[in-house]
Each structure stands twice: as C-alpha cells, then as structure tokens.
C-alpha positions as CSV (number, residue, x, y, z in Angstrom):
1,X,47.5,70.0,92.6
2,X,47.1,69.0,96.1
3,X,48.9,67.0,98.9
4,X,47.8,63.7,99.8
5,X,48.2,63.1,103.3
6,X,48.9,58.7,104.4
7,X,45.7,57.1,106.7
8,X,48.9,57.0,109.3
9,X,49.6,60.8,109.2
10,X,45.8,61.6,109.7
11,X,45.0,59.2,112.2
12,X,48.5,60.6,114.5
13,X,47.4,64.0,114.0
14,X,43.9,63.5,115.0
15,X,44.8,61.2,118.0
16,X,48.4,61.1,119.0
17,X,49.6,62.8,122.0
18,X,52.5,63.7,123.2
19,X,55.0,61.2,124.4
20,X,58.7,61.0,125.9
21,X,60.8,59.7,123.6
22,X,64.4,59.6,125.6
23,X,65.2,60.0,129.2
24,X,68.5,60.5,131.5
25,X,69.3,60.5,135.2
26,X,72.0,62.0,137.2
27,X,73.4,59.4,139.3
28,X,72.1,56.5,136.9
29,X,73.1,57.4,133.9
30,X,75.3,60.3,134.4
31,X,78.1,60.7,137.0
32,X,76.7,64.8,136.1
33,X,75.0,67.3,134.9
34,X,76.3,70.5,133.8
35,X,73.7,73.6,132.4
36,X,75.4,76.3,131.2
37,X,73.7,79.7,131.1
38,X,75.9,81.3,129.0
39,X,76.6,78.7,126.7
40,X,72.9,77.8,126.3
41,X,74.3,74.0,126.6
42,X,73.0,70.9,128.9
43,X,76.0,68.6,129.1
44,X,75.9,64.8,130.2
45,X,79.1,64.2,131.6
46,X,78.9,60.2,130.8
47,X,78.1,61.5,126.6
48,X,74.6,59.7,126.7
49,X,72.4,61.8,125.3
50,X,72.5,60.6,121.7
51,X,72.9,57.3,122.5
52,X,69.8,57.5,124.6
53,X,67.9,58.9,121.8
54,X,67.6,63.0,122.6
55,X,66.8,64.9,118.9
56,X,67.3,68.3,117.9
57,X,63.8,69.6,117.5
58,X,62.4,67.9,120.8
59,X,61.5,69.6,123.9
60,X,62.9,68.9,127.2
61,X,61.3,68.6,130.5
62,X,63.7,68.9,133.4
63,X,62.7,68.0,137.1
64,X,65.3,67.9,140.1
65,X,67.7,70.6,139.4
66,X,68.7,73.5,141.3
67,X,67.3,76.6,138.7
68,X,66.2,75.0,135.8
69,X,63.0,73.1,136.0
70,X,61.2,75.8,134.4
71,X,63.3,75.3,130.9
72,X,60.6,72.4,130.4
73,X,59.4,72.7,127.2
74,X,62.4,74.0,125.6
75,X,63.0,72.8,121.9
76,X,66.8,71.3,122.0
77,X,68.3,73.0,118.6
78,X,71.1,70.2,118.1
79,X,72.8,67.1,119.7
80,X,76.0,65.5,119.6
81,X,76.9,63.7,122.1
82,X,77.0,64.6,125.7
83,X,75.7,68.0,124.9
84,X,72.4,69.5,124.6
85,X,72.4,73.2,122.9
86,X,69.6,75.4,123.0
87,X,68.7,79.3,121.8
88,X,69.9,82.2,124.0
89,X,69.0,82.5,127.2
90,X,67.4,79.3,127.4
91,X,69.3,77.7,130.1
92,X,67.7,79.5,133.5
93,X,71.0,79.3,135.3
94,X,74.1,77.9,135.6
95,X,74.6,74.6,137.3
96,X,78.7,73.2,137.8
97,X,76.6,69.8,139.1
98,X,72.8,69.2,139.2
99,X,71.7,67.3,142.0
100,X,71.4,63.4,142.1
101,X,68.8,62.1,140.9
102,X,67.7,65.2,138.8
103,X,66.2,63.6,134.8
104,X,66.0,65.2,131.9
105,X,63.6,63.9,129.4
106,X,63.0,64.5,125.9
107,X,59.0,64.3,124.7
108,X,57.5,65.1,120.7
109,X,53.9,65.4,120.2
110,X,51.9,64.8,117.1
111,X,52.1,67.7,115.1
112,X,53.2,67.3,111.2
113,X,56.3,69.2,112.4
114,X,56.5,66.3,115.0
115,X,55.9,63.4,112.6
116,X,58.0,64.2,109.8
117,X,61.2,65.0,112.1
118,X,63.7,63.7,110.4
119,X,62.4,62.6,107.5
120,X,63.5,62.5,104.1
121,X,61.9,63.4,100.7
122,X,62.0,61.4,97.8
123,X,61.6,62.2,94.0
124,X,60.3,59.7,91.6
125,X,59.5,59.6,88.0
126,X,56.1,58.2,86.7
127,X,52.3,58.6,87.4
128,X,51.6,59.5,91.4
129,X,49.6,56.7,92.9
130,X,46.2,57.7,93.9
131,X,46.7,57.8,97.5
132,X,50.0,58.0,100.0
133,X,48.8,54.1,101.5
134,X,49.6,53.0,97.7
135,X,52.9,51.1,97.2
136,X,55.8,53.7,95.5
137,X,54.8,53.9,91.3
138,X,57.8,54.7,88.9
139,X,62.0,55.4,90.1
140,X,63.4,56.8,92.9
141,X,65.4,59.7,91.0
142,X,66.8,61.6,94.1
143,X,66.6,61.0,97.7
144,X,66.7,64.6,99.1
145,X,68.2,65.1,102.5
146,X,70.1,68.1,105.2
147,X,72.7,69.2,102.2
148,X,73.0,65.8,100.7
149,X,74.1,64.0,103.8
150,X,73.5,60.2,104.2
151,X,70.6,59.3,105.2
152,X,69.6,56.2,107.6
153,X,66.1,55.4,108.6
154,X,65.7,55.6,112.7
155,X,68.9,58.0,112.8
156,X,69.0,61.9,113.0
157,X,71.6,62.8,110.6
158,X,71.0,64.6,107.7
159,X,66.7,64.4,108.2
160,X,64.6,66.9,107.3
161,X,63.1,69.6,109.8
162,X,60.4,71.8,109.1
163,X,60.5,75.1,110.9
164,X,58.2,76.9,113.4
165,X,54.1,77.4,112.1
166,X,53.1,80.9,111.1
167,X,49.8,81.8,109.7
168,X,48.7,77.9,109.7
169,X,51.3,77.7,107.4
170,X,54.8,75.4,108.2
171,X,58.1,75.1,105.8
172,X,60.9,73.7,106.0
173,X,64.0,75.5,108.2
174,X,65.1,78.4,106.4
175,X,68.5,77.5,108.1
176,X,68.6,73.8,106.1
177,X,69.3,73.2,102.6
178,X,67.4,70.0,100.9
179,X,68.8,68.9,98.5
180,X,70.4,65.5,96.8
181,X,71.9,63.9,93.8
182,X,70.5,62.4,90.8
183,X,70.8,58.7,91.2
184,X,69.0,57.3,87.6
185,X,68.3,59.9,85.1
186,X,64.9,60.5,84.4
187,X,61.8,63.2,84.9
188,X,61.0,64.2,88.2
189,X,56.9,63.8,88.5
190,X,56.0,63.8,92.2
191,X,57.0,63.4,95.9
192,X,56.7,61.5,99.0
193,X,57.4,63.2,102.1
194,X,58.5,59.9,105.0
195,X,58.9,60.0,108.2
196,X,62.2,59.4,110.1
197,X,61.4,55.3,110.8
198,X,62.2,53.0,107.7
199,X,59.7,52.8,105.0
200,X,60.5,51.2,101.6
201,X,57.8,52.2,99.6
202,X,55.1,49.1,99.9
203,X,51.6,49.4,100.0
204,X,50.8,50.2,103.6
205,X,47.1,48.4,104.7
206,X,48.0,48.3,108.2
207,X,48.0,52.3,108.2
208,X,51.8,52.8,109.9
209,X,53.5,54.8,107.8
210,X,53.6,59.1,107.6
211,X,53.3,59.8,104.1
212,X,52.3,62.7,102.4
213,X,52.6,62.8,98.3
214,X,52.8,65.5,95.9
215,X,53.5,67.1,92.6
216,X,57.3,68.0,91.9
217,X,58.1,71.1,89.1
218,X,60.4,74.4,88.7
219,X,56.9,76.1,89.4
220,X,53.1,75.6,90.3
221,X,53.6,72.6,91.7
222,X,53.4,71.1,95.7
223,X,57.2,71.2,95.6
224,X,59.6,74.0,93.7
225,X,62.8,72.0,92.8
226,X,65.9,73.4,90.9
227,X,65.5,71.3,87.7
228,X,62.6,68.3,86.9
229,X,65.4,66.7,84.2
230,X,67.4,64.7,86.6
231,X,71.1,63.5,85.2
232,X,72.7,60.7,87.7
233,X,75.4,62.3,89.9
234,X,73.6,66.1,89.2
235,X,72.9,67.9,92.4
236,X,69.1,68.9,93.1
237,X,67.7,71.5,95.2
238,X,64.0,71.6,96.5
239,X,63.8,75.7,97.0
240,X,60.6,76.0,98.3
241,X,58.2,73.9,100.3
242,X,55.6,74.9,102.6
243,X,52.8,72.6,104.1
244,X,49.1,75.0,104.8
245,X,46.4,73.5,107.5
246,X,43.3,74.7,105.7
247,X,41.2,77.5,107.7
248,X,38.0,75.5,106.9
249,X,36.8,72.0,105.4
250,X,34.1,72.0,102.9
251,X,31.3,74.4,101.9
C-alpha cells in the first residue's frame, strides 16, 4: 500500500505560495463592516462575501479597521453569505462600522490541507492505474462528500476539509462526516482524492490536476470505509483517513 501523489500536487507543494483568493472593501463593495467580538462574526452588510469567493478554511488578512488588523491570519470556520464566523475570541474587538476603505482579504497557500480544500473523494472498482496523472480505470461506485451533500466542482458545499497537522500527520475534520451513496453496485478497489476545481478523470499530461490515489478496504488499506460491497442507493462511510509527510526520503 501507498499513496500516489498527481505531478500537479507535487509540483504546488514544492513551489506554490500563498495567494489571495477573494477580496472586499468597505465603501466599494460594502456600504459596512460590522466585527463582532462576541459573536466571533465579520459581517458584510451588502452579503458579498460568498459571492466574492471567501471559504471556510481560508485565512483573512484585514487592513484599515479600527482594532482588528492583527486578526490577519485567522482561519474563517464557515461562510454564508454576508457573514464571516470564526473560533472564540478571534474577533480583537468590536466594530458597529469599520472605517471606509478598510479590505478584508481571504489568501490559501499550498499546503495539501490547502490544495485539496474542498475536494471530493471518489471510489471506483477495478485495477488502480499506475500513477494519479493516468486517466480514471474501472466505475465510479460512490462519490463521497460533507454527509452526502451535492457536490459541484468550483463550489464550497459539501467539500471535503482536512483538519489541522499534528505529528506530520493531517486527517480529515473530526467534526465532518464523508460519506455517500452507492451509485452502481460493484467492489470498491481504490480512491482518488480531487481537488475542489472540475476534474473528470482524463489522463492529465499537462500536470494541472491535485490527485492523490489509493487503496480502499474495511482494514489495512490507504482508506478505512464502512463496507467495500457497494449496493446502488446504500450509504457509505469512509471512517478513517489520515495523510503522513514522511520524516525522511530514502536510505
């Protein structure tokens, strides 16, 4: 057993820094601002900030407000809407209207965590093909998503997040459930782990898609799912799945 990381995931880990990937500004955007200290909440009084592309799991940076320019770095933990909300005691202080012209950005850097925000598993049946660039062998059995929610490619709904590292090792949330239905019957074989953008499965020579690929099984294998013998409409659960950055490479 091992996990077979894409060209694409390797070569954004190795180079990729961190970039901002939405941004907001009060008095161009929004008619307001509002942090809330106790409520650990930005709000956007024009509701912009999923339209303009914020994500749970980014970090902010904030510059222009009265108290809370040091929250910069703070992961958001959800969106909807106009409203940001974060852990306790994030929010520095509370502000009924930020200045004009304060921005809040939201930036992701190219961790695994980073790349695969979002993302989606899928289970297959069939031989794994010999490397993550290969096109998609044998048939999609179960598409496994945030509790079975829909999932659409470029959207944050129902994606995958992987929790904080420990011990060079990082899982996914212990707060999310993965899991899916069976949509042909068959036997579950092996993985592959997509990022959040669209990917159908072709063989990638360009080198653009996050992939990584592994073995499925009730035990032993990359990934621990509830049952390998997939029956259409059958929900599926994967219970345990952890990704380890290696302390040393080679001898």
């Amino acid at each position: 057993m091992a996990l077979r990381l894409s060209t694409a995931v390797r070569n954004k880990m190795i180079g990729l820094q961190a970039t901002v990937s939405a941004i907001l500004t009060d008095g161009i955007d929004s008619t307001a601002f509002v942090f809330s200290d106790s409520a650990d909440t930005i709000v956007d009084s024009n509701g912009g900030f999923v339209t303009a592309g914020f994500k749970a799991g980014d970090v902010i940076v904030v510059n222009g407000s009265t108290g809370n320019d040091t929250m910069t770095g703070v992961k958001i933990k959800s969106v909807v809407a106009g409203t940001l909300t974060f852990d306790t005691d994030a929010v520095i202080a509370d502000e009924a209207d930020a200045p004009t012209g304060c921005t809040i950005a939201a930036a992701k850097g190219g961790s695994l965590k980073d790349i695969f925000q979002n993302g989606v598993l899928n289970v297959y049946s069939g031989a794994q093909p010999a490397t993550p660039n290969a096109a998609v062998a044998g048939t999609l059995l179960v598409k496994l998503t945030v509790s079975s929610g829909a999932f659409v490619a470029g959207a944050e709904a129902s994606g995958l997040e992987f929790g904080d590292p420990a011990l060079g090792v990082i899982a996914k949330c212990a707060d999310e459930v993965w899991s899916g239905l069976g949509l042909v019957a068959g036997t579950a074989s092996w993985f592959r782990l997509v990022a959040n953008a669209e990917d159908l499965g072709a063989a990638d020579t360009g080198y653009i898609y996050p992939r990584i690929d592994g073995t499925v099984g009730v035990s032993g294998a990359d990934a621990t799912i509830s049952n390998t013998q997939i029956v259409v409409g059958a929900p599926y659960t994967v219970d345990t799945f952890q990704l380890t950055f290696p302390m040393q490479y080679g001898a």
